[in-house]
FIBA-728868 format. One line per field, with one value per atom (N, C-alpha, C): residue number from 1; residue in three letters; atom name; x, y, z. Coordinates in nm, 2 decimals. Layout:
# FIBA-728868
k = [NUM,...]
r = [ALA,...]
a = [CA,...]
xx = [X,...]
yy = [Y,...]
zz = [Z,...]
This chain:
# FIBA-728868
k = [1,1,1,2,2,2,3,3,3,4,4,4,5,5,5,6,6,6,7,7,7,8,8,8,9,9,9,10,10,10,11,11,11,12,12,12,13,13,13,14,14,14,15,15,15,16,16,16,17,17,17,18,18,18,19,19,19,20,20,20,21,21,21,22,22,22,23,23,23,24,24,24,25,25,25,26,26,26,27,27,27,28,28,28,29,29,29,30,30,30,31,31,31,32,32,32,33,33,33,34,34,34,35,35,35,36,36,36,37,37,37,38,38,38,39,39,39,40,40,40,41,41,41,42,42,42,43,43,43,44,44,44,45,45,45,46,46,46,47,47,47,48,48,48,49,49,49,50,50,50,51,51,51,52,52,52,53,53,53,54,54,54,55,55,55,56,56,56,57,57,57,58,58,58,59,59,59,60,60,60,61,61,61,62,62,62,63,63,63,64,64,64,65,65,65,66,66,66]
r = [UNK,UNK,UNK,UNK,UNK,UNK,UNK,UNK,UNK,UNK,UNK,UNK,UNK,UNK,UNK,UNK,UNK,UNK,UNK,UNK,UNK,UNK,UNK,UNK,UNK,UNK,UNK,UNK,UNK,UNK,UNK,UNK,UNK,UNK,UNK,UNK,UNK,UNK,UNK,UNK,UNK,UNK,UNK,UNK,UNK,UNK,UNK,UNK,UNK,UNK,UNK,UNK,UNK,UNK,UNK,UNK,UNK,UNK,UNK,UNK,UNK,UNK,UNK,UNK,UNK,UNK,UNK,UNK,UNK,UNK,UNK,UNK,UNK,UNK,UNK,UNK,UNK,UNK,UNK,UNK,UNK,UNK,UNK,UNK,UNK,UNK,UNK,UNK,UNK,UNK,UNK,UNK,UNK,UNK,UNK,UNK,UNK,UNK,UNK,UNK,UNK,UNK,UNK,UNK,UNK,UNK,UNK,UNK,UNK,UNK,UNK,UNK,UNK,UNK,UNK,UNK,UNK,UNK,UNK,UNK,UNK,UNK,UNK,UNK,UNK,UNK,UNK,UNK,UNK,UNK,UNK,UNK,UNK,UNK,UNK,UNK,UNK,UNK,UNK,UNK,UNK,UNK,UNK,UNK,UNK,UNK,UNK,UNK,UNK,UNK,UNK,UNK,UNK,UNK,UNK,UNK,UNK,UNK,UNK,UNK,UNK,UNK,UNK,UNK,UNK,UNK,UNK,UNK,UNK,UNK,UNK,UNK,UNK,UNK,UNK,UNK,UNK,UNK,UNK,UNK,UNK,UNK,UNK,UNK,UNK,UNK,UNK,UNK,UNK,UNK,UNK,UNK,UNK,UNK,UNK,UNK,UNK,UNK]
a = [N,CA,C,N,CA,C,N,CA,C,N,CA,C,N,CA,C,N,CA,C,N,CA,C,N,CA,C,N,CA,C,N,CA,C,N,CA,C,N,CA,C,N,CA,C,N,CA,C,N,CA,C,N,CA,C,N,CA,C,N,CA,C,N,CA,C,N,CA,C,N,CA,C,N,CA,C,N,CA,C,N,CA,C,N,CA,C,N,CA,C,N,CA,C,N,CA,C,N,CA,C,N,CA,C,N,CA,C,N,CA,C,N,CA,C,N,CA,C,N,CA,C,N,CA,C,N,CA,C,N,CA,C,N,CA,C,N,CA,C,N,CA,C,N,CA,C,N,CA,C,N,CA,C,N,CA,C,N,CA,C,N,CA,C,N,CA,C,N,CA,C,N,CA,C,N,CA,C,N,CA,C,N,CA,C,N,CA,C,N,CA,C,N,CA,C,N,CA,C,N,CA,C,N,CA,C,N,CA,C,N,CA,C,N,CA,C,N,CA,C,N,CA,C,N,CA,C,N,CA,C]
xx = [-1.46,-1.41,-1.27,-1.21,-1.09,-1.01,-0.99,-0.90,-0.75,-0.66,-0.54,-0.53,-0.65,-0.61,-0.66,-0.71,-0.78,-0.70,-0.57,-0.44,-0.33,-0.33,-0.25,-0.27,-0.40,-0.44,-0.42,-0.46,-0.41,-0.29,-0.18,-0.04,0.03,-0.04,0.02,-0.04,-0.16,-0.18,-0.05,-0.07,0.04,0.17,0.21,0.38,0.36,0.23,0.26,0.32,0.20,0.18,0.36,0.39,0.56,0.60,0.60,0.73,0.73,0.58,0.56,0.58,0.57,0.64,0.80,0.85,0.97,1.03,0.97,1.01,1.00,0.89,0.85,0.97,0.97,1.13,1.22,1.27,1.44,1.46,1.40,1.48,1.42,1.29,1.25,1.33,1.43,1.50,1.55,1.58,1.66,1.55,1.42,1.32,1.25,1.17,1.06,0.94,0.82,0.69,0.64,0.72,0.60,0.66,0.82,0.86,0.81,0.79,0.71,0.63,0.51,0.34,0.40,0.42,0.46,0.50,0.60,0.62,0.51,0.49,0.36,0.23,0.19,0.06,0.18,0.26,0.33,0.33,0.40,0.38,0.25,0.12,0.03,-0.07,-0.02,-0.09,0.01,0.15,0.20,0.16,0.12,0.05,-0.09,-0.15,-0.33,-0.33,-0.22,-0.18,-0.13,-0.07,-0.06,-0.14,-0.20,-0.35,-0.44,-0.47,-0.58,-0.55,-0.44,-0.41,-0.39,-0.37,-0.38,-0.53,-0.65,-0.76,-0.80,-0.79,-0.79,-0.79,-0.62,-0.64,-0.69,-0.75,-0.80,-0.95,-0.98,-1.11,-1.14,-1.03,-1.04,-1.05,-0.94,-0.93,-1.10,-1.16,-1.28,-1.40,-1.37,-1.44,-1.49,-1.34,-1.29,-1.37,-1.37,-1.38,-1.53,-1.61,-1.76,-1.82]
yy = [-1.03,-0.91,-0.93,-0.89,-0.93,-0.82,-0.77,-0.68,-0.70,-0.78,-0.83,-0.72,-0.77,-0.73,-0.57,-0.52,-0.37,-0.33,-0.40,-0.29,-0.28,-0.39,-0.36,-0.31,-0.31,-0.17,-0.05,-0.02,0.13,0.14,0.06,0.07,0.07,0.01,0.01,0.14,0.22,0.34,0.40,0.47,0.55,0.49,0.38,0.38,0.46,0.40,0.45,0.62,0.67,0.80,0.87,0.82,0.83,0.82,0.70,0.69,0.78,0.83,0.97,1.05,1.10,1.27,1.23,1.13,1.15,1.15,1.05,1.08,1.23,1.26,1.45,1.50,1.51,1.56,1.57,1.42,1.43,1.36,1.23,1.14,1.16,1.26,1.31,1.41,1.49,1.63,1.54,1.45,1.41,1.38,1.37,1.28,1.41,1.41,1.48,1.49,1.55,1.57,1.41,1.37,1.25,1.09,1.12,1.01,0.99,1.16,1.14,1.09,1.07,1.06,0.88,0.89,0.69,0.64,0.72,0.66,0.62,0.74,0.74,0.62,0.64,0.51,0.36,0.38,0.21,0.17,0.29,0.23,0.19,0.30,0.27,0.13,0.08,0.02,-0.13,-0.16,-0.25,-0.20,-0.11,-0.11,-0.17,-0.12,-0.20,-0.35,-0.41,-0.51,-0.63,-0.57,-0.63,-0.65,-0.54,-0.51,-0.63,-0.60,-0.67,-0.85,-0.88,-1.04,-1.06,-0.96,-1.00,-1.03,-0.93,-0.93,-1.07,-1.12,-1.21,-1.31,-1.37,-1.49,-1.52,-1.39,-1.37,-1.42,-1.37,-1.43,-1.55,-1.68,-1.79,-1.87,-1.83,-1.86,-1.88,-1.75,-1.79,-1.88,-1.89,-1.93,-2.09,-2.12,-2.26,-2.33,-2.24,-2.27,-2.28,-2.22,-2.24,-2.36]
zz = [1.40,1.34,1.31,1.17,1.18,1.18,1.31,1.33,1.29,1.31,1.23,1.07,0.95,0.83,0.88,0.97,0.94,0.97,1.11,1.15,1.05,0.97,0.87,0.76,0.72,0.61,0.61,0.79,0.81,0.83,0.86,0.87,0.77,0.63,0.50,0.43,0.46,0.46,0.52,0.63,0.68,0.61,0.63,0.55,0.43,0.31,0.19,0.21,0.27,0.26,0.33,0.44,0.47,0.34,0.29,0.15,0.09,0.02,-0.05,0.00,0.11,0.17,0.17,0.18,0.18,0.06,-0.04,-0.15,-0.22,-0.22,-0.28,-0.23,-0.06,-0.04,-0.05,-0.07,-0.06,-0.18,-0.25,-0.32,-0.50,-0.49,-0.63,-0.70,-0.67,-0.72,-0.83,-0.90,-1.04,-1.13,-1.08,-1.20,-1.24,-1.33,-1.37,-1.32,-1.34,-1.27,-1.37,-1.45,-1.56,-1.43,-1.47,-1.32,-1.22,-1.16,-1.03,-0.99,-1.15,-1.08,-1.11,-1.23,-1.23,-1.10,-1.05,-0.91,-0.79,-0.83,-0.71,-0.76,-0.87,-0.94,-0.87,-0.93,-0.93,-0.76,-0.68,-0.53,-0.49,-0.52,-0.50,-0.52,-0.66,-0.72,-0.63,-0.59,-0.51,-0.36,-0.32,-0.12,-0.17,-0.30,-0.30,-0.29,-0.39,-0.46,-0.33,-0.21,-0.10,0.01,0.00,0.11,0.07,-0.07,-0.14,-0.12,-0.13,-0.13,0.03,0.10,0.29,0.31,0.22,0.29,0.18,0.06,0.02,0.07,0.18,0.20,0.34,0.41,0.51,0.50,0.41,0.35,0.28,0.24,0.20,0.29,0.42,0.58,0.63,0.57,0.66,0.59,0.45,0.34,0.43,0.43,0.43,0.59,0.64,0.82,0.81,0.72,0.77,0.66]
């Protein structure tokens, strides 16, 4: 079971979701609602973009072993 990539999926869940409440809060008041949502796709799409290449070479790791 590879618990390793599943704790860090949910831990890159939760940070994302931090970044975005804090951002809505405090560091969005200069941009627009069009800035805001880009912000939010582009983070998202760099926490998938990292997740996805953890559970990637997690899975080449095991490719290789059997």
């Amino acid at each position: 079971m590879p618990f390793v990539p599943i704790i860090i999926s949910f831990l890159a869940v939760a940070v994302w979701l931090v970044f975005i409440l804090l951002y809505a809060l405090y560091w969005s008041t200069g941009f627009s609602w069009f800035q805001n949502i880009i912000v939010t796709i582009v983070s998202l799409a760099l926490m998938g973009l990292v997740v996805g290449m953890m559970w990637m070479v997690w899975g080449m790791r095991l490719a290789k072993g059997r």
